[in-house]
Structure formats: structure tokens, C-alpha cells
C-alpha positions as CSV (number, residue, x, y, z in Angstrom):
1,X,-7.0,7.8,10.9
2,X,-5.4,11.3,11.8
3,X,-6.8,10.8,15.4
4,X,-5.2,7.1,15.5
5,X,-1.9,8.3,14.1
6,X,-2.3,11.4,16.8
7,X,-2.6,8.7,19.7
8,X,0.4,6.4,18.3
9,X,2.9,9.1,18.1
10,X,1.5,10.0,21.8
11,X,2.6,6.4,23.1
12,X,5.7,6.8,21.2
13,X,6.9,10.0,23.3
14,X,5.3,8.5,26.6
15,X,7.4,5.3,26.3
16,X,10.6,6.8,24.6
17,X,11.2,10.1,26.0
18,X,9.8,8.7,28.6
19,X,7.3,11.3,30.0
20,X,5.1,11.8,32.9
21,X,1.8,12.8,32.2
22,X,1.1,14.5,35.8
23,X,4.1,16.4,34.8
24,X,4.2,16.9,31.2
25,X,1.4,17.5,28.6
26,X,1.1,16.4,24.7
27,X,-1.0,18.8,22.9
28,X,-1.9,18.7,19.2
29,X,-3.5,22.0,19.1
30,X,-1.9,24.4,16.8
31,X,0.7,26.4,19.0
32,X,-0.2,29.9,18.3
33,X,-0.1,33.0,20.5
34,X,-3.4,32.4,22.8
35,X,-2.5,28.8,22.8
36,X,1.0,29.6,24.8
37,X,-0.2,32.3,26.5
38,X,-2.5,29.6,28.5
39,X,0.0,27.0,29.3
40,X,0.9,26.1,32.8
41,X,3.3,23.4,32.7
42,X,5.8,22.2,30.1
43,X,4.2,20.8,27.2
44,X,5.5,19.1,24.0
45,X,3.6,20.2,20.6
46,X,2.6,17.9,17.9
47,X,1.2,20.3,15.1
48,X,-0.1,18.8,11.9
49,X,0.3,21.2,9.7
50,X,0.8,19.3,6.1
51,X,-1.1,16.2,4.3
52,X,-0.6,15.1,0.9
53,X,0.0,11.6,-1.0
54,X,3.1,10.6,-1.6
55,X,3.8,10.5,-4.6
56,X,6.7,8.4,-4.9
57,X,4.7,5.2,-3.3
58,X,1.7,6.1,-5.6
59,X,0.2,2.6,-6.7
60,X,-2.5,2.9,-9.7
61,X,-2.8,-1.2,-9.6
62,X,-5.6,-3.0,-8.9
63,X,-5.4,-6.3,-6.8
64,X,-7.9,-8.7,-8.4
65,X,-9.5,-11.9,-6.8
66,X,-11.4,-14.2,-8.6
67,X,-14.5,-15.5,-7.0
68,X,-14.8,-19.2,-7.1
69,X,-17.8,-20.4,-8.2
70,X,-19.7,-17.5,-9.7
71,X,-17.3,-16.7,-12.4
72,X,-16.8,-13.2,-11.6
73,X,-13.6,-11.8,-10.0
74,X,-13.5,-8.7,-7.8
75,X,-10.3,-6.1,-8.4
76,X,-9.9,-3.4,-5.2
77,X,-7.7,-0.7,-5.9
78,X,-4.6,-0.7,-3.5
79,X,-4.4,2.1,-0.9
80,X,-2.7,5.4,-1.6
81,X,0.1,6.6,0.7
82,X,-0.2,9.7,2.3
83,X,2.8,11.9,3.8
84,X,1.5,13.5,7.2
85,X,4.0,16.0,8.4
86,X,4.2,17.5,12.3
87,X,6.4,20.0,13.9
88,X,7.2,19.3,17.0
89,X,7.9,21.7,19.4
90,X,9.0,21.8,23.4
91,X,7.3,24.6,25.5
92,X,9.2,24.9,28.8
93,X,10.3,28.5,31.1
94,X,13.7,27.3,31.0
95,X,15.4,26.8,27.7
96,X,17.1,24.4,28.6
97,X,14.7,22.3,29.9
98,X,13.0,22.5,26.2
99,X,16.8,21.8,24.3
100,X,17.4,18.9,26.5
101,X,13.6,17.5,26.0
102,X,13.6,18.1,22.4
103,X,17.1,16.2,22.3
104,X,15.1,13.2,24.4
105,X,12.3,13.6,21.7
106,X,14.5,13.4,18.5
107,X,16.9,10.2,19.7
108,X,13.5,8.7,20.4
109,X,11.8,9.5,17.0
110,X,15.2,8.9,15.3
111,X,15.2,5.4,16.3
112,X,12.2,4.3,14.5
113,X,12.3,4.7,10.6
114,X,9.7,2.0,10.5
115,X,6.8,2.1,13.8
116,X,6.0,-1.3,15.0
117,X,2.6,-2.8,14.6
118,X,1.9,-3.4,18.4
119,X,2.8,0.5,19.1
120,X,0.2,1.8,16.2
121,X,-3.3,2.7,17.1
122,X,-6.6,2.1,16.1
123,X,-7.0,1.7,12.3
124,X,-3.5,2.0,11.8
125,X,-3.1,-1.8,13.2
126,X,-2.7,-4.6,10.5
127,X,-2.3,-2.1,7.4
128,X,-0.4,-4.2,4.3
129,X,2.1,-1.3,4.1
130,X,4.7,-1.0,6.8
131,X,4.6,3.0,8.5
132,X,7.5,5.0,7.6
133,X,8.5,8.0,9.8
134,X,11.0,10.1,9.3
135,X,12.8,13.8,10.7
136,X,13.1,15.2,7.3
137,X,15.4,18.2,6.4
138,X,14.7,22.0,6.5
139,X,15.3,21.5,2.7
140,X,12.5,18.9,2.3
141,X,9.9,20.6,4.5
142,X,6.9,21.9,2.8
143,X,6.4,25.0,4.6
144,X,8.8,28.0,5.2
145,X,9.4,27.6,9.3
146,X,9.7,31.3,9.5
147,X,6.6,32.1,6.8
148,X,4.8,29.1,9.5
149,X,5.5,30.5,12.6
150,X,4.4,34.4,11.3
151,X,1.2,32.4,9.4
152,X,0.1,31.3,13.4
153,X,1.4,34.9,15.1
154,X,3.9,33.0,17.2
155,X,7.6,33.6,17.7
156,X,9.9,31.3,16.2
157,X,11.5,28.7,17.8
158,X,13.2,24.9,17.6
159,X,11.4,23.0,15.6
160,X,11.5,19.1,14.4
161,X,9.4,18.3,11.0
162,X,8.5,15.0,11.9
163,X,6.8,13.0,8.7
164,X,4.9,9.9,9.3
165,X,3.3,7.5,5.7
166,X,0.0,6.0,6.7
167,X,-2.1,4.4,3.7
168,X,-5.5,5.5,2.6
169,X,-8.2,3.3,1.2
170,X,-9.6,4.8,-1.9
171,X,-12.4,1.4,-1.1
172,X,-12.7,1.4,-5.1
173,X,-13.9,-2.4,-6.0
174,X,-15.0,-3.5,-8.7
175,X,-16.5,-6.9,-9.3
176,X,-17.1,-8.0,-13.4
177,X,-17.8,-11.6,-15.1
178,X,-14.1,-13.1,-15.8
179,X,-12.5,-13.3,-19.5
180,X,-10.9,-16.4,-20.3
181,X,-10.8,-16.2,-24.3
182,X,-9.8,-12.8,-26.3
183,X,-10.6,-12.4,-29.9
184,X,-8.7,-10.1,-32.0
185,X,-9.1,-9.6,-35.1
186,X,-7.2,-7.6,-37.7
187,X,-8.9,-5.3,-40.8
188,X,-7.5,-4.1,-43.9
189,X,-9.1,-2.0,-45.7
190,X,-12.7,-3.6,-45.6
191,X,-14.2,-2.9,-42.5
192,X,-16.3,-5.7,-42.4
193,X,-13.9,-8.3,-43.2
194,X,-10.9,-9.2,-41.0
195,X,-7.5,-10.4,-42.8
196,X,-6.2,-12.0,-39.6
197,X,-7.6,-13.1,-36.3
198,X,-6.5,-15.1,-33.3
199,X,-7.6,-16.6,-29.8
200,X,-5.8,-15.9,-26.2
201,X,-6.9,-17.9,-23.5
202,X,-5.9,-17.8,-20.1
203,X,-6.4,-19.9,-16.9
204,X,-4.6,-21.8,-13.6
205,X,-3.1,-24.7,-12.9
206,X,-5.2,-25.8,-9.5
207,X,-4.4,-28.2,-6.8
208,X,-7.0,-31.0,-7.4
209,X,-7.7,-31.7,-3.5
210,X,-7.8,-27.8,-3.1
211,X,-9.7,-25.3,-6.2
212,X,-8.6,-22.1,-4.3
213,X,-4.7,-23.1,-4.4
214,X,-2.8,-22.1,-7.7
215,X,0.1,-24.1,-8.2
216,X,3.5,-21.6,-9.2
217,X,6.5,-22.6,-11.0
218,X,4.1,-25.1,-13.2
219,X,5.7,-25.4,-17.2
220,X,2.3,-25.5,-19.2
221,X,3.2,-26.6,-22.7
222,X,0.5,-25.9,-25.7
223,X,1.4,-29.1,-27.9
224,X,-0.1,-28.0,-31.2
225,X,2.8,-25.3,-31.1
226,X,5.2,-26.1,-28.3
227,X,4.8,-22.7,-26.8
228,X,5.2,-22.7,-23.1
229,X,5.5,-20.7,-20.0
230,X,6.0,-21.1,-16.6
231,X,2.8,-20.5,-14.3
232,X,3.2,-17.1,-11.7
233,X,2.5,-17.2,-8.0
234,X,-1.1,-17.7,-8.7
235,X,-0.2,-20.4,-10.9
236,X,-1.7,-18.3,-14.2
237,X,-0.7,-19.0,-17.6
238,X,-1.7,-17.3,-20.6
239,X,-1.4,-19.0,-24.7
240,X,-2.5,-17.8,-28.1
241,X,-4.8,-20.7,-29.8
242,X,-6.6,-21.4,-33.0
243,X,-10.2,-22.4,-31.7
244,X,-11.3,-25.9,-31.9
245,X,-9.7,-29.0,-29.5
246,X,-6.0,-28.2,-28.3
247,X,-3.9,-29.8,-25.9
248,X,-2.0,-28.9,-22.7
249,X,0.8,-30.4,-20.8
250,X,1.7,-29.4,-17.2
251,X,5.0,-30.6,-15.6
252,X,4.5,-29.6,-12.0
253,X,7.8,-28.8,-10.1
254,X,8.0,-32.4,-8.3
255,X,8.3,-33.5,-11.5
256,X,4.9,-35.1,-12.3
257,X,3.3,-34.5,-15.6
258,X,-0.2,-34.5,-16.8
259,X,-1.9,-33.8,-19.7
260,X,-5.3,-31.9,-20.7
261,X,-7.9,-31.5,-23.7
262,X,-9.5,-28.3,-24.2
263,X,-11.8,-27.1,-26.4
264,X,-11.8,-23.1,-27.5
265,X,-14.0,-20.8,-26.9
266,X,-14.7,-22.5,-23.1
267,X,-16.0,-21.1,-20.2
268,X,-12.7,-21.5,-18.5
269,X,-9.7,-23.3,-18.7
270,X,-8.3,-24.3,-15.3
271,X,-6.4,-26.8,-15.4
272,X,-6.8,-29.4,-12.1
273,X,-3.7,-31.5,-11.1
């Protein structure tokens, strides 16, 4: 992914700045003494030289997907978000060929908080997480540029911190049998004996020409207690239930309303409209 992100932020400064390959190089090699002392024409320096997650973005959730027919549902844990941070550098024999380049490369950087899909590379391409990028402060950089520069035996010089957010698949999945009915029970102080105990079921309100589409914004109604709640973008609804026959309503949002038997424990109760 580092190599993909390498090549999009090459196509960036190729079609921004703009520059001239027979004229200008892009290195991402780590710009230290020997590297410099072997350039021959003006080059601009992309040096990774910090990755960590970002911790702010961190998401712990799974995303789970039931599998239709085999009663098991598969949960994937969503990608982490990692912080890749550059400093980019201009290496010119005129200083001000390298001010007024590094001004070309910071307008164009500037300009894009968020990079466009059909400029990313590779495995970037198609992520469900738009790519940040950002010129972040001296104040915000992880690294010292002075304690940097002495770490590669290099002289100091203009720097931009460049940080772009790519995700990271952890590719943690999990697939289990689904659980439509939780008992609980409550003990006192015998062990053995529960003073209290109660049912929760949970299922979807389907299309009936379509299983795989939950219907949202469905009011299911459990008559035996007039609970009810409206179904989620999924079209899930959850109700607590004495076991034995029990009966749902749905009022779907066009207005039409139907009405369902179900018997607890079940294998499931989706509810088809």
C-alpha cells in the first residue's frame, strides 16, 4: 500500500506542479549525505519517515452480514486508519529555484484536503474511507526537524510534513450461527433457581418479492404489550417476549399494514411483507 500511496503522490506533483520528468526527478529515498552528494539534476524528496494509526478515526466495530440461507452471519472488522507522514524537500543549485518549486509543490498539495479516487493508485482505488492529506504544522509533526535532519547526517533545510490517511485491513472475519432469541435469567440467592427470566427476540422486516432487502422506517408493534419500534436501515427490530404464540403488526411507511403469528423460541423471526 506504501508503494501505491508512493506512486499517487508521484502523479499528484507530475500533474500539479506540473513537472518534467526528463528534467526533474521524484525520489523517495531517504535524503541523507551520500544520497545528495550523488544528485545531478534538481530533484524533489518525498521521505517517509513516520507511520502510525490514527487514533482519532480508530473504529473497534465490526460490520456484520447475515448469510441468507445458512443461518450464520459473517462480521469483518472495519479497517484501521493509518497516518503516513512525508517531508518533502526541493534539491536544486540555486535556492531559488528550490523556494519557488517548493512554493509550486505546497499550492498544489494545499489544494487537495481530500485525493480523488481516479488520481489514487493501486490498492488505494475504491477504499470505503475517503484519503485525507494534509501540510500539518511544525507543532503537530512527530519528529524534531532539526533532531531528523542530524538523525540522517544532512544539513537542514525547507521542509513540508506532508501527512496522507490511507486505511488498513486488519482482514479479521468472523462467521458464527445467528441468535434470534436471548434468555436471561435472574438468581437470588439459590443458584439453581432463577426468580425472574425473560425472552428477546430479534429479526427484519423483508421485502416479500426480495429476502435480501430489509425494509427501514417499518413500526413493528408486539400486541400482547403494545411495545413498538421503528425498524433501522436494515429494517431490524428487536422486542422482549414471554415464550409461547405472540403477535406482530408491521405498518410499512406506504401505509400498508400486516399482521404476523410467532411462536418463541423460533429459528428466526423475519417477518416477510
Amino acid at each position: 500500500m506504501f508503494a501505491d500511496l508512493d506512486e499517487t503522490i508521484r502523479q499528484i506533483l507530475i500533474a500539479g506542479v506540473p513537472l518534467d520528468l526528463s528534467e526533474v526527478d521524484v525520489s523517495f529515498d531517504a535524503p541523507d549525505r551520500d544520497w545528495s552528494g550523488r544528485l545531478s539534476r534538481p530533484t524533489v524528496n518525498c521521505f517517509l519517515y513516520d507511520v502510525r494509526e490514527n487514533l482519532e478515526l480508530r473504529a473497534t466495530d465490526f460490520e456484520t452480514m447475515r448469510n441468507n440461507g445458512n443461518g450464520t452471519s459473517t462480521s469483518r472488522r472495519l479497517p484501521a486508519r493509518i497516518d503516513a507522514t512525508y517531508q518533502i524537500t526541493i534539491w536544486a543549485r540555486a535556492p531559488e529555484d528550490e523556494h519557488h518549486r517548493l512554493w509550486r509543490v505546497l499550492a498544489v498539495l494545499f489544494r487537495q484536503p481530500v485525493l480523488a479516487d481516479d488520481i489514487l493508485q493501486g490498492g488505494l482505488k475504491g477504499q470505503p474511507f475517503p484519503t485525507h492529506a494534509k501540510i500539518i504544522q511544525p507543532n503537530q509533526a512527530r519528529a524534531n526537524p532539526a533532531e531528523m535532519w542530524q538523525s540522517i547526517d544532512n544539513r537542514i533545510r525547507p521542509a513540508l510534513t506532508y501527512t496522507v490517511t490511507i486505511p488498513l485491513d486488519p482482514e479479521l472475519v468472523f462467521t458464527d450461527p445467528m441468535v434470534f432469541t436471548r434468555r436471561m435469567r435472574v438468581f437470588g440467592e439459590d443458584p439453581t433457581q432463577p426468580v425472574a427470566e425473560g425472552l428477546q427476540i430479534s429479526g427484519r422486516v423483508r421485502d416479500r418479492k426480495d429476502a435480501n432487502i430489509g425494509i427501514p422506517n417499518a413500526l413493528v408493534t408486539l400486541k400482547e404489550s403494545g411495545a413498538s419500534m421503528t425498524t433501522d436501515a436494515l429494517g431490524r427490530f428487536a422486542f422482549r417476549v414471554h415464550e409461547g404464540k405472540s403477535h406482530l403488526t408491521v405498518l410499512l411507511p406506504d401505509g400498508k399494514e400486516v399482521s404476523h403469528e410467532i411462536e418463541v423460541p423460533s429459528p428466526e423471526y423475519d417477518l416477510k411483507v
